[in-house]
C-alpha positions in Angstrom: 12.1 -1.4 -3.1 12.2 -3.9 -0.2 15.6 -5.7 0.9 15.6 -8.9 -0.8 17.1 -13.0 -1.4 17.2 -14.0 -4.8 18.0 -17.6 -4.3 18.3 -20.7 -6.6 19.1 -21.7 -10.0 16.6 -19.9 -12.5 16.1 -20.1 -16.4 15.5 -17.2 -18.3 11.5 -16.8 -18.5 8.8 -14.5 -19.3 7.8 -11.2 -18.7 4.2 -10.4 -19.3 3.1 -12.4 -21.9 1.1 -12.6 -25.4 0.0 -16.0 -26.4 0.1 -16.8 -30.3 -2.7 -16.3 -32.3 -5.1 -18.3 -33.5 -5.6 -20.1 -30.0 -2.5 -22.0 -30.8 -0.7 -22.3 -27.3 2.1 -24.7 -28.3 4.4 -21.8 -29.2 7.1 -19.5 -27.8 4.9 -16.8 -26.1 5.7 -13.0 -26.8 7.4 -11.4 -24.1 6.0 -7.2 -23.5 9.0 -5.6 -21.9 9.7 -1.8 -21.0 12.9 -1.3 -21.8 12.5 1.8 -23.7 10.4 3.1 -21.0 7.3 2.2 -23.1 5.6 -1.2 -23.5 6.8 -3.2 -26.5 7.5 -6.8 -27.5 10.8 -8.0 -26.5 11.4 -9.0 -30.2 11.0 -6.0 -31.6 13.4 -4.0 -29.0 16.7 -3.6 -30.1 18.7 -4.3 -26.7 20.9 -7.2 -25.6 17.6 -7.9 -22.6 16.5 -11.2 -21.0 13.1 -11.0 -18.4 11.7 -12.8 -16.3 8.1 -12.5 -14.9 7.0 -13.1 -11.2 5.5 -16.8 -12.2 9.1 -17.7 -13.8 10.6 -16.2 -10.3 8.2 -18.3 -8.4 8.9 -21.7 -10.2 12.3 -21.3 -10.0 12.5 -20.5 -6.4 13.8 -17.1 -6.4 13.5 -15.2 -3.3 15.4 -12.5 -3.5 17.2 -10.3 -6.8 20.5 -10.7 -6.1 20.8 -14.3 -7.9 19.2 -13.2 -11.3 22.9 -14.4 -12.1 20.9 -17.8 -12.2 19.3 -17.0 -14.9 20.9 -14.5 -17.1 24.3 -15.0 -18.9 27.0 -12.7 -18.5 25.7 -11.6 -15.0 26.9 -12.1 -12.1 26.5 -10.8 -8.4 28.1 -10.8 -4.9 26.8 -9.4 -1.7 30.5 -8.2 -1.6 33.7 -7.8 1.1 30.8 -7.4 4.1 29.5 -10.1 3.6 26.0 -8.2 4.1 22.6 -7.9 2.2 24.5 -5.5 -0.2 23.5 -6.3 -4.1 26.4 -5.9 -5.8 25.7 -6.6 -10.0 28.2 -7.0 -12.8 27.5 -6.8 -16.5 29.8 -8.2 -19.4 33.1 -7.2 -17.0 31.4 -3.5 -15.7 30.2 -3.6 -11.4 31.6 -2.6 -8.7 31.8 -4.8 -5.4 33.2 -2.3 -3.0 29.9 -1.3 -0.4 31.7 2.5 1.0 29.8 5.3 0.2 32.4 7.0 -1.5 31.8 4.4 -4.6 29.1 4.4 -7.1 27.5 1.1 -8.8 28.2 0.4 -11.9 25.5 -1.5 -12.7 22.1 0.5 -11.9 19.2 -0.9 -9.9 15.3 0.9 -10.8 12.2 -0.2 -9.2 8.9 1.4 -11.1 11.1 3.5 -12.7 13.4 5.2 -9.5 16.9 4.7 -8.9 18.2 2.8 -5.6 21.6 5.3 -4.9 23.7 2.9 -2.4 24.2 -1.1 -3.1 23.4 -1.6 0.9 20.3 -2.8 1.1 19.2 -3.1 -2.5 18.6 -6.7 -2.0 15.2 -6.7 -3.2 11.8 -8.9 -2.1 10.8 -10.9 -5.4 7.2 -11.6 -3.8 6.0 -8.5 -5.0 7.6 -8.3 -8.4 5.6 -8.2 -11.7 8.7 -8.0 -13.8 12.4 -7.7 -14.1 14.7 -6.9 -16.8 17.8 -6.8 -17.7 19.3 -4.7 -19.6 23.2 -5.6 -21.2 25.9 -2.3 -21.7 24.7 1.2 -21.3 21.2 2.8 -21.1 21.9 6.2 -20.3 19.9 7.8 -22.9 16.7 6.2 -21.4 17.1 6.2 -17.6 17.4 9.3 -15.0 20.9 7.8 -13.4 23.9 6.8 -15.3 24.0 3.2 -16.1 28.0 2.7 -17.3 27.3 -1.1 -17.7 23.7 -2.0 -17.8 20.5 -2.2 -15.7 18.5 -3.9 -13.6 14.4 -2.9 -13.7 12.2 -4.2 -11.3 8.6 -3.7 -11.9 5.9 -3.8 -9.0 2.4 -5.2 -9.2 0.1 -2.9 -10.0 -2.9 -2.3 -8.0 -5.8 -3.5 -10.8 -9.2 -1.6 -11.1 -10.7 -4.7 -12.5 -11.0 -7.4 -9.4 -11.0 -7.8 -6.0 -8.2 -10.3 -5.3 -6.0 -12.0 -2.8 -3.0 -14.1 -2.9 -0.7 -15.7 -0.5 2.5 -18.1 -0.4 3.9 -20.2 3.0 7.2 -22.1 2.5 8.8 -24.7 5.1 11.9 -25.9 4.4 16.1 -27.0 5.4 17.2 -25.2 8.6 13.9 -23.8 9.8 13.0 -22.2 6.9 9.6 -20.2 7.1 8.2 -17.6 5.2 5.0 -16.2 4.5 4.1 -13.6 2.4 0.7 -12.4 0.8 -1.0 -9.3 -1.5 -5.0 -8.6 -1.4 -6.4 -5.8 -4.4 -9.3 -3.5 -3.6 -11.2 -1.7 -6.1 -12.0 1.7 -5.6 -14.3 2.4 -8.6 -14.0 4.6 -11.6 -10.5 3.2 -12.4 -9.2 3.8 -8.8 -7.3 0.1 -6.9 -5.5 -0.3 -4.0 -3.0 -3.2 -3.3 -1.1 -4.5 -0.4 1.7 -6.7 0.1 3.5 -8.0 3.1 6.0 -10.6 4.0 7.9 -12.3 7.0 11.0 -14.4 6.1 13.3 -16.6 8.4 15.8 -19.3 8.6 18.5 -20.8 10.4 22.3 -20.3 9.2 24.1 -22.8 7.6 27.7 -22.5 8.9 28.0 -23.4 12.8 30.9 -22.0 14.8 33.2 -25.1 15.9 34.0 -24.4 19.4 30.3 -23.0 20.6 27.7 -24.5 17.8 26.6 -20.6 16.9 25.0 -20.6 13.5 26.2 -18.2 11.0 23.8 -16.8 7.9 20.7 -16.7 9.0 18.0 -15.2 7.6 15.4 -12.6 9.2 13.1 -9.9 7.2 10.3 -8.6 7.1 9.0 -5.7 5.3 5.5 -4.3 3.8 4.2 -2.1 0.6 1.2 -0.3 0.0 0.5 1.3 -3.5 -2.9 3.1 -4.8 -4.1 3.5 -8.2 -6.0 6.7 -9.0 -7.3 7.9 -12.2 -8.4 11.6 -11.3 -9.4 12.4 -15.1 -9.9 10.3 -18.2 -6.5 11.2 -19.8 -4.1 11.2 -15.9 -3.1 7.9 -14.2 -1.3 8.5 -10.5 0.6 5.8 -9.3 1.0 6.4 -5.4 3.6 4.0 -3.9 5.4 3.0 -0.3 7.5 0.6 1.5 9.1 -0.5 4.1 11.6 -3.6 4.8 13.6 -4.6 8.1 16.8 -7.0 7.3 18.3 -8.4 10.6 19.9 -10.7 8.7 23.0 -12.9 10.2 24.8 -12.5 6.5 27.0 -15.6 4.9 30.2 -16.0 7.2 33.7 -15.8 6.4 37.0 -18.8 6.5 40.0 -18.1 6.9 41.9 -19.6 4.2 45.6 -18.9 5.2 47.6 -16.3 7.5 50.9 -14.9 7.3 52.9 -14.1 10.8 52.3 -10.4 12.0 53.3 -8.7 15.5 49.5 -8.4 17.1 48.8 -11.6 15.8 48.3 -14.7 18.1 50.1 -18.0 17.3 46.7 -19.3 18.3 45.1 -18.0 15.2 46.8 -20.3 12.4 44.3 -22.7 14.1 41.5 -21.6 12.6 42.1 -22.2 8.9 39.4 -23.6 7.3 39.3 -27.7 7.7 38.0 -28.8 3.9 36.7 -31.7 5.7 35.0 -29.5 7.4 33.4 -26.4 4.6 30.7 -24.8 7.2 32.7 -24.9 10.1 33.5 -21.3 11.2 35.9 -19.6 13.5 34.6 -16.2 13.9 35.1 -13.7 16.8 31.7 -12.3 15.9 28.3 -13.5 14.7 27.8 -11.2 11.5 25.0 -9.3 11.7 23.0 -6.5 10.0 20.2 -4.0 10.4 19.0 -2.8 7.4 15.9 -0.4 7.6 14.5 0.8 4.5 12.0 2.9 3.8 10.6 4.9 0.7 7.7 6.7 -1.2 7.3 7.9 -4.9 4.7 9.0 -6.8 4.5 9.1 -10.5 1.9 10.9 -12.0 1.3 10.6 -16.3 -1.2 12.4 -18.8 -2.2 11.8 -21.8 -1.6 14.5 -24.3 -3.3 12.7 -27.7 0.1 12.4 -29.6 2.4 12.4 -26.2 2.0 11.2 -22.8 3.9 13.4 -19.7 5.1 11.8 -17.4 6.7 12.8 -13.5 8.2 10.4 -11.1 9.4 11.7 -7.7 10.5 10.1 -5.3 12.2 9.8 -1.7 13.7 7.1 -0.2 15.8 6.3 3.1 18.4 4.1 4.3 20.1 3.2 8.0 21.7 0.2 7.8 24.4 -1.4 10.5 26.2 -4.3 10.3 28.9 -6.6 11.6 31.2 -8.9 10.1 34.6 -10.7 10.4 36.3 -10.8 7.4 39.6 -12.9 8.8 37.7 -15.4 10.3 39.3 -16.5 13.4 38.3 -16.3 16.6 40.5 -13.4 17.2 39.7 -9.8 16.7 42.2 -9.5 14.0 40.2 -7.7 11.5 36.4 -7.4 12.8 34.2 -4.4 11.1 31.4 -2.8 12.2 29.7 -0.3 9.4 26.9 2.1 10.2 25.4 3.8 6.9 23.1 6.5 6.7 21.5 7.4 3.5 18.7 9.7 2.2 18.2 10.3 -1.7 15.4 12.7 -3.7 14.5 12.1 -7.3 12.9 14.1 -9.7 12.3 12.3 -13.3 10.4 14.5 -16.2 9.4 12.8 -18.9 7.4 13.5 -23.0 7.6 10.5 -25.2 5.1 10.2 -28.0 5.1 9.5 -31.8 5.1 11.4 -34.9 5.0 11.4 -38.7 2.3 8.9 -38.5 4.1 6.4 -36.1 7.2 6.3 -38.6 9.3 8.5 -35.2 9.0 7.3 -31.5 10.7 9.4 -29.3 11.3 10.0 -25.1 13.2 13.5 -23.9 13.7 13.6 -20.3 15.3 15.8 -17.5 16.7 14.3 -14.1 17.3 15.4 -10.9 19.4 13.3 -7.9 20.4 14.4 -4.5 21.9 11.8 -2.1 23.2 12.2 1.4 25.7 9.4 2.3 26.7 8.9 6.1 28.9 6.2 6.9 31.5 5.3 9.7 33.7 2.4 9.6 35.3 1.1 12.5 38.3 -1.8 12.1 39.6 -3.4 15.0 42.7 -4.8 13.7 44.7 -5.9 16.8 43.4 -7.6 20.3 44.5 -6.6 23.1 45.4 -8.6 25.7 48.6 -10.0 26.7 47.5 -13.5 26.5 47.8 -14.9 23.1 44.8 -17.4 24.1 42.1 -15.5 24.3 39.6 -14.8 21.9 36.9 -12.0 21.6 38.9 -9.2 23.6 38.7 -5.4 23.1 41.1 -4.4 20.0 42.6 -1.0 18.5 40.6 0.4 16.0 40.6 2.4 12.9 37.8 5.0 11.8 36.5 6.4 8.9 34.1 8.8 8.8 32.6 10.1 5.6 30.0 12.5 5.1 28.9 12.8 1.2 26.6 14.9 -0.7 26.2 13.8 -4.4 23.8 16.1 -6.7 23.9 15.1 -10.0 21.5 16.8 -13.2 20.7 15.6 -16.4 18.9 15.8 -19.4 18.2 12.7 -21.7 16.7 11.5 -25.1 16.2 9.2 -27.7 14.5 9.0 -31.0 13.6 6.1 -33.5 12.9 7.0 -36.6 11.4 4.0 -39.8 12.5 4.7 -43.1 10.8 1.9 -44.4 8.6 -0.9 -42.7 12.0 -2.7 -42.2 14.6 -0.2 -42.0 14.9 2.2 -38.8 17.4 4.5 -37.3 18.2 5.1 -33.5 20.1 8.5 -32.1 20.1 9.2 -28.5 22.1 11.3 -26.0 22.8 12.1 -22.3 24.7 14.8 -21.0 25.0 14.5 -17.0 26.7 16.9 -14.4 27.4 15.3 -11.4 29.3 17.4 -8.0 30.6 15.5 -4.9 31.3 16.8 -1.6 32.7 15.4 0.8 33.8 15.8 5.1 36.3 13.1 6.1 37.2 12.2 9.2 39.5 9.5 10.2 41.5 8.3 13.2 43.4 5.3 15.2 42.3 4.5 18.7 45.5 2.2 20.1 45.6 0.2 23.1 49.4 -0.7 23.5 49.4 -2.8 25.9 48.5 -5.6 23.2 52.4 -6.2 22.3 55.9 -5.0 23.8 57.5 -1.9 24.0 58.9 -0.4 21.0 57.1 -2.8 18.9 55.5 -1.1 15.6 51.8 -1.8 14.9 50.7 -3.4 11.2 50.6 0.3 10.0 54.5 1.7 10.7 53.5 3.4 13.6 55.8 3.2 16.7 54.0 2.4 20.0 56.4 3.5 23.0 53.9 4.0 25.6 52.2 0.8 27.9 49.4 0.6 29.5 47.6 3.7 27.8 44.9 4.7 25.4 46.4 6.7 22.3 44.4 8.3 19.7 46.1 9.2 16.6 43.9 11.5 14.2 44.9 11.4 10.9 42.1 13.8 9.3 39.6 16.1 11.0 37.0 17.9 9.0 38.8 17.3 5.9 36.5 19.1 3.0 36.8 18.5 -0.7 34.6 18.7 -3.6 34.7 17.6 -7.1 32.5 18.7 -10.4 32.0 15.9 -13.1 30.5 16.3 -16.9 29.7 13.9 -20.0 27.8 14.0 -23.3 27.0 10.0 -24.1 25.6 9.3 -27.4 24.3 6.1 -28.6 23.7 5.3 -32.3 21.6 2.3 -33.8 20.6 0.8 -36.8 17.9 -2.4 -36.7 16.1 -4.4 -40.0 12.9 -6.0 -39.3 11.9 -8.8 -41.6 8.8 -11.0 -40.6 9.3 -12.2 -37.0 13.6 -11.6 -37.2 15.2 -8.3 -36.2 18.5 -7.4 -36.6 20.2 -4.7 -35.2 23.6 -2.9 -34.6 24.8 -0.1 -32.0 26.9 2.1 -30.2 26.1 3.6 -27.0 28.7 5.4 -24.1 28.2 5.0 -20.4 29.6 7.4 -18.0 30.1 7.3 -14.0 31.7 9.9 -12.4 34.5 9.9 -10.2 34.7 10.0 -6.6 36.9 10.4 -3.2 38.7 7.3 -1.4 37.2 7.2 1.9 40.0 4.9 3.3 42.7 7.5 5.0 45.5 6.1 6.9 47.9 9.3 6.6 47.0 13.3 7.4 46.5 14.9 3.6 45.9 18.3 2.4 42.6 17.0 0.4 40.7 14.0 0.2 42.2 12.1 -2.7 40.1 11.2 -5.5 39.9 9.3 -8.5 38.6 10.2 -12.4 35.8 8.8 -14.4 35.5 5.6 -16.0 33.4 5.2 -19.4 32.7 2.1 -21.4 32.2 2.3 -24.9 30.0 -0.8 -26.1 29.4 -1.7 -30.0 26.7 -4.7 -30.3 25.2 -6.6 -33.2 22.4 -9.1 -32.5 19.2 -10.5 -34.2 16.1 -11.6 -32.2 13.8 -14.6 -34.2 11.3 -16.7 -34.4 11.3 -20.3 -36.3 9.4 -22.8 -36.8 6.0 -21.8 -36.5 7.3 -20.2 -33.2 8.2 -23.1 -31.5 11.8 -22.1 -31.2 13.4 -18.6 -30.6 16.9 -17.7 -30.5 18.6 -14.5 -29.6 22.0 -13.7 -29.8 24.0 -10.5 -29.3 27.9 -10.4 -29.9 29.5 -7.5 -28.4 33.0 -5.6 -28.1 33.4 -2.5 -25.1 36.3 -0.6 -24.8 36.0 -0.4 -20.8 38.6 3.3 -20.3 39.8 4.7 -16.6 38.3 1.9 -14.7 37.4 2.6 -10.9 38.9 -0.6 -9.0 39.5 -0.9 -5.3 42.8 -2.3 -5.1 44.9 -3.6 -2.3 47.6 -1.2 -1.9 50.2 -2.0 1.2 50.8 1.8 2.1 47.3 2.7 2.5 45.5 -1.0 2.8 42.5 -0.6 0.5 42.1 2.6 -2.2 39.9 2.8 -5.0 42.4 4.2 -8.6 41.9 4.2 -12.0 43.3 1.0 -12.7 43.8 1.3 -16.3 41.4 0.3 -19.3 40.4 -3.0 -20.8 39.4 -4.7 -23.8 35.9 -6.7 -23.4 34.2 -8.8 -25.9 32.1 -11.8 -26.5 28.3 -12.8 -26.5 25.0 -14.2 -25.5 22.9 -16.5 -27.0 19.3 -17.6 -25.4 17.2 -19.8 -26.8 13.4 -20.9 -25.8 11.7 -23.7 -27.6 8.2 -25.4 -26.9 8.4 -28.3 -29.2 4.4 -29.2 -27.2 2.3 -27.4 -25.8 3.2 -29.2 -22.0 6.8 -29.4 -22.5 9.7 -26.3 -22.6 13.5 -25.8 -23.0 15.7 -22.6 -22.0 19.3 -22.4 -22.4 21.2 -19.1 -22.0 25.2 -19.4 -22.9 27.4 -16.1 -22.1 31.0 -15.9 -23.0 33.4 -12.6 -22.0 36.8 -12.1 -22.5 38.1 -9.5 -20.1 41.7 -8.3 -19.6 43.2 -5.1 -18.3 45.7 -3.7 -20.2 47.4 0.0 -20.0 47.5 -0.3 -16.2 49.5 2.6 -14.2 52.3 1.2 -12.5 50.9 3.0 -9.1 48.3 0.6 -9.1 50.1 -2.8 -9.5 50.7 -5.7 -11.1 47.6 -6.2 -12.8 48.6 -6.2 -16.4 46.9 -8.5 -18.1 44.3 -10.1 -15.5 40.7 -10.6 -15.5 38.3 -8.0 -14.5 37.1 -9.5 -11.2 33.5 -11.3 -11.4 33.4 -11.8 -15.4 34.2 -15.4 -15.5 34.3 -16.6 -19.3 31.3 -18.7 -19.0 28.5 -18.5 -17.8 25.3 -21.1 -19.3 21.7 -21.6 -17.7 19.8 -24.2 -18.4 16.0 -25.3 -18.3 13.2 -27.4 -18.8 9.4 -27.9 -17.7 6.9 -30.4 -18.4 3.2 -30.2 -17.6 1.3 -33.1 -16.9 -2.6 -32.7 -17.1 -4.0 -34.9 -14.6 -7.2 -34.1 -15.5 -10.0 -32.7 -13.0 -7.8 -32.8 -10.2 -5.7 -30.2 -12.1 -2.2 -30.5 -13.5 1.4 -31.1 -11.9 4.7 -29.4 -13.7 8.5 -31.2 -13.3 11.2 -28.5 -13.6 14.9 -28.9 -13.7 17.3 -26.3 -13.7 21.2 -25.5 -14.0 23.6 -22.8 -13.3 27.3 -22.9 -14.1 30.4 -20.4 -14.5 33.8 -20.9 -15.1 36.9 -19.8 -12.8 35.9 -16.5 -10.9 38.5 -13.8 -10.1 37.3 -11.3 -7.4 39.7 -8.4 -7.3 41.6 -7.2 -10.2 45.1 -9.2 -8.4 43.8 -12.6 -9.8 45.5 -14.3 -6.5 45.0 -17.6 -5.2 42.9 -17.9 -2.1 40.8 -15.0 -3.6 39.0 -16.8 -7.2 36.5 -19.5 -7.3 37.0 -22.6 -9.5 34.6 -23.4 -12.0 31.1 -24.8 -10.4 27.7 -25.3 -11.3 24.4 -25.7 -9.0 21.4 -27.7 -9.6 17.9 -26.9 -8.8 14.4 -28.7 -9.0 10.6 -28.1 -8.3 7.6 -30.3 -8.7 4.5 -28.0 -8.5 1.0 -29.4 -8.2 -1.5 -26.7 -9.2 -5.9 -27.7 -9.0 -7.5 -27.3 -12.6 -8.8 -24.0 -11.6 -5.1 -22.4 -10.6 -6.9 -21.2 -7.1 -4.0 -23.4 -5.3 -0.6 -24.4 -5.8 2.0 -27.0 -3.9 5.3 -27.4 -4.4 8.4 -29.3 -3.1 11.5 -27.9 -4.2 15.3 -28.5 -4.0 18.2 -26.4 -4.6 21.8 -26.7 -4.8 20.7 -30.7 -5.8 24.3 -31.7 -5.3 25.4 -30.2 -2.3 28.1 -28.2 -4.4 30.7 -26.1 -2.1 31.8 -23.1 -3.2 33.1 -19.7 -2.4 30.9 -16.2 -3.1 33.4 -13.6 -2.6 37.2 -13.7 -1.0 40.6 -11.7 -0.7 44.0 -12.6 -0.3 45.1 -9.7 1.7 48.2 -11.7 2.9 50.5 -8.8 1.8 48.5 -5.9 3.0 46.7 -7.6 6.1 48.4 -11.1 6.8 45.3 -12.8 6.1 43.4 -14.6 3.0 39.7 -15.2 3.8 36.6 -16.2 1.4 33.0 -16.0 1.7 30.7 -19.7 2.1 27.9 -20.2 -0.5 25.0 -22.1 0.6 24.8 -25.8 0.8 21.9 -27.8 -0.2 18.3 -27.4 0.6 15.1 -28.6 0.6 11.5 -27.3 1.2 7.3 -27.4 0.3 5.9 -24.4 -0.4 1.9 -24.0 -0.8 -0.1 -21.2 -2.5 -3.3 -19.7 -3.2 -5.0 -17.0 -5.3 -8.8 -15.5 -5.9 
């Protein structure tokens, strides 16, 4: 619920954990998850999940969600074309990296339970974090929102009735790095807790600007959370939750990685291509920058029926969120953006989930309710103006889009397991969702023609005749349209529990509605719009336990029939549209194993392989036949270890070593050069020094060992813009961070 930096190389880890019995704590702890909206062991739940507790998050130096990538095959993220603290997730192929509010995710984000609506902002504060899961393919029939390719569930610390408690983290490190952060839990009595959490983080950028020495991708946020416990009766628990985050965040910078000749562009600016020599030297006309204020409050309210336990989660959240950002990277004002979102979202969740026929039938039936207002205006300079060719950082013609969105979207939800035997069980489920979109579009030019000659034409086929005055062009005003959307999704499953292995085998739909393109560069009767997209997934995995529990190994092989998919596409007509760019075949699998051959000592490896392609692609979208789906690389493996060294009464110290690699990235559906990152992988470390009676911890850490350069996000827009441009990862860094609980 807070905006967030999820940094560093993890391995996959525990949630909240059972140690094995018999005081033996050598083995492969149990893992109690809540992916069925109900607490159960992670081996027992029949979904492709991987979780990660908040000490597994600490030790691996996470800061923020947006790199769970590190740690969980077939993920991967991008804080997307801005260049912002947007958190942009793909599952197995299925995302969406586009930040307009006309497009929906397709990977959904829940914290306690309540879906985040927008991608801006959703970077999430792991400080404060208890828990998060992952969940691979659909999970509609077990959520409020739609998830079309999986989920992301974030779990808060819970105030605790038991204790008073207080805890707190300070962390120096490369570039000025500071951060504090730090919770304190007060009992209330009869069952009743409070708990608050607050945190302050900061750092220097890592790219400096060649001809001024400005740093670019900084880091500055703050934010706070307060959440109360109450237990009115002995059968009703009332969870009563807000927060509040600031991100003025100076987000990762842009290169520009080649340019193609264009009438408003200097000769000057073919300058500024990145130097290789050089990787964090930047060009940019503007500093990016972003203001992301978020804000929220929920309350969820359950009660205990005997055989069935209702449940209500309501919520409200807000969003206003500005940022800047330079996207060709020159010191020119060629194609600078400045995005101001406004966004306000209401969620009502009902909930009955209980058990019958003497346990042998678990069951969950739900009803949703979503209503989001989306605000956003767009402005793109992309020309300067000035009849100099020499000088940077001038005034520029513009292009802006206005959109004005209201989404409501209804649903009702359930799913049922039923045990025919102690072994055999049988899983149905079904969503049916209506979703309506309505939109108010307005969109216009703003020339200055005095940048080039007379009867030149401007990068959009628009004449300029006139010199020396300001000409605004609209191309919509007021434009209304609406659009109804409906789906029935079903999901099917079979699973076989023998001893500690389960095996299991299902079907499940996922469903996101379609939407409006909020890009306009032409008057039109109506906004245009594009369809659904829906993924059908088919898995088959097994979850066990071997020897004695010192090893366990999950696997789940998959194949998703990925129909109508919503992809923003490069178009040279209208620059940048979102279509339905076809289908695609996806298949492949992960494997994750844990083993603790000692007690002191343990392993994690996590190995994802997809094989993406679209096929059936509409000629109107382009030559795309064939490619990748953009961010599913083939590969993706994560790799751990730990080792505890007992030093006796002064306490003990823990080595760990981690690694993250993926193979050859694609980021739009075009598969271009300039816009795909080569394979890569990036190495982390921590030694952590914690006194015999876990009150205080130190820790020096290191991540990205090797200094590895690499790109996050690029496109090759040579055709449609004249430019090619790519986002900088971060380089290597170092740091001590110190701890303490009571």
């Amino acid at each position: 619920m807070m905006a967030m930096l999820l940094a560093g190389v993890a391995m996959p880890a525990y949630a909240q954990e059972r140690k094995p019995p018999q005081g033996d704590n050598s083995g492969v702890p149990d893992i109690v998850v809540t992916a069925e909206r109900r607490e159960t062991n992670q081996q027992t739940t029949p979904i492709a999940i991987t979780a990660l507790n908040a000490e597994a998050l600490r030790a691996n130096g996470v800061a923020v969600i947006n790199d769970l990538a590190a740690t969980v095959p077939n993920l991967t993220s991008t804080t997307g074309p801005q260049g912002s603290s947007d958190a942009n997730f793909f599952i197995r192929g299925v995302g969406q990296f586009d930040f307009i509010v006309t497009n929906d995710p397709g990977v959904g984000v829940y914290v306690d339970g309540i879906y985040i609506g927008r991608t801006v902002g959703a970077m999430l504060d792991s400080g404060d974090i208890g828990r998060v899961e992952v969940l691979r393919g659909p999970q509609g029939t077990l959520f409020g929102r739609n998830t079309l390719g999986g989920a992301i569930s974030v779990t808060s610390k819970a105030p605790d009735p038991s204790a008073f408690h207080v805890e707190g983290n300070a962390t120096y490190g490369s570039r000025n790095r500071f951060e504090v952060d730090g919770a304190v839990n007060v009992p209330l009595g009869d069952d009743n807790a409070l708990r608050l959490y607050g945190f302050y983080r900061a750092q220097d950028g890592f790219a400096k600007r060649a001809y001024d020495d400005v740093r670019f991708g900084a880091t500055d946020r703050h934010g706070l959370r307060a959440a109360l416990r109450l237990n009115p009766l002995s059968n009703v628990k009332v969870d009563i939750a807000a927060d509040y985050s600031l991100d003025k965040s100076n987000p990762a910078p842009s290169v520009l990685r080649a340019i193609a000749p264009a009438p408003f562009f200097p000769a000057a600016a073919a300058n500024d291509i990145q130097d290789p020599n050089n990787f964090y030297n930047v060009y940019g006309s503007n500093s990016p920058t972003a203001n992301n204020r978020v804000w929220g409050v929920s309350g969820t309210i359950a009660v205990d029926l005997g055989g069935a336990t209702l449940k209500s989660i309501t919520a409200y959240r807000e969003l206003k969120g500005f940022s800047t950002s330079d996207p060709d990277g020159t010191r020119f004002r060629l194609y600078d953006q400045l995005v101001d979102t406004n966004q306000s979202q209401f969620s009502q969740e009902l909930q009955i989930s209980g058990s019958l026929a003497r346990d042998r039938l678990n069951y969950l039936l739900g009803g949703y309710f979503f209503r989001e207002r989306a605000v956003q205006q767009l402005r793109l300079c992309f020309a300067p103006i000035s009849n100099s060719t020499n000088v940077p950082n001038g005034p520029c013609n513009t292009w802006t889009q206005g959109n004005n969105q209201l989404t409501q979207s209804y649903a009702i939800f359930g799913q049922a397991r039923y045990k025919f035997t102690n072994h055999l069980s049988l899983t149905l489920g079904g969503r049916y969702t209506w979703d309506t979109k309505d939109i108010i579009s307005n969109q216009f030019f703003d020339f200055r023609p005095d940048a080039v000659g007379p009867g030149a034409v401007f990068g959009f086929g628009l004449p300029v005749a006139l010199l020396g005055q300001r000409i605004v062009v609209p191309i919509v005003t007021n434009l209304p349209a609406s659009r109804s959307f409906d789906q029935f999704t079903p999901k099917v499953g079979v699973e076989y529990q023998a001893g500690r292995t389960l095996l299991f085998a299902s079907y499940t739909k996922g469903f996101r509605s379609g939407g409006f393109n909020g890009r306009l560069i032409a008057p039109q009767a109506t906004v245009p719009s594009y369809n659904p997209d829906t993924n059908d997934a088919y898995e088959l995995g097994f979850k066990t336990d071997l020897l004695d529990r010192h090893l366990r190994v999950n696997g789940t092989g998959f194949y998703q029939k990925y129909k109508g998919i919503q992809q923003t596409i490069a178009d040279p007509a209208v620059q940048f549209r979102v279509a339905n760019a076809g289908n695609a075949e996806l298949y492949g699998f992960e494997l994750e194993v844990t083993a603790a051959p000692t007690s002191r000592l343990n392993l994690n490896a996590a190995l994802g392989y997809t094989h993406s392609k679209f096929v059936d692609v509409p000629l109107s979208v382009g030559p795309i036949n064939g490619n990748k789906l953009p961010f599913s690389p083939e590969w993706t493996l994560a790799l751990g270890a730990d080792y505890k060294v007992d030093l006796g009464s002064y306490g003990k110290l823990t080595p760990h070593v981690d690694y993250r690699y993926q193979s050859r990235t694609y980021y739009t559906a075009f598969n271009l050069p300039l816009e795909q990152q080569a394979p890569y992988g990036l190495l982390g470390a921590r030694i952590t020094f914690a006194d015999h009676s876990d009150h205080f911890t130190l820790a020096v850490y290191a991540q990205n060992l090797t200094d590895e350069k690499y790109y996050t996000f690029g496109q090759n827009a040579l055709a449609t813009q004249g430019v090619a441009y790519e986002y900088l990862g971060r380089p290597r860094e170092f740091g001590v961070t110190a701890g303490f609980k009571f």
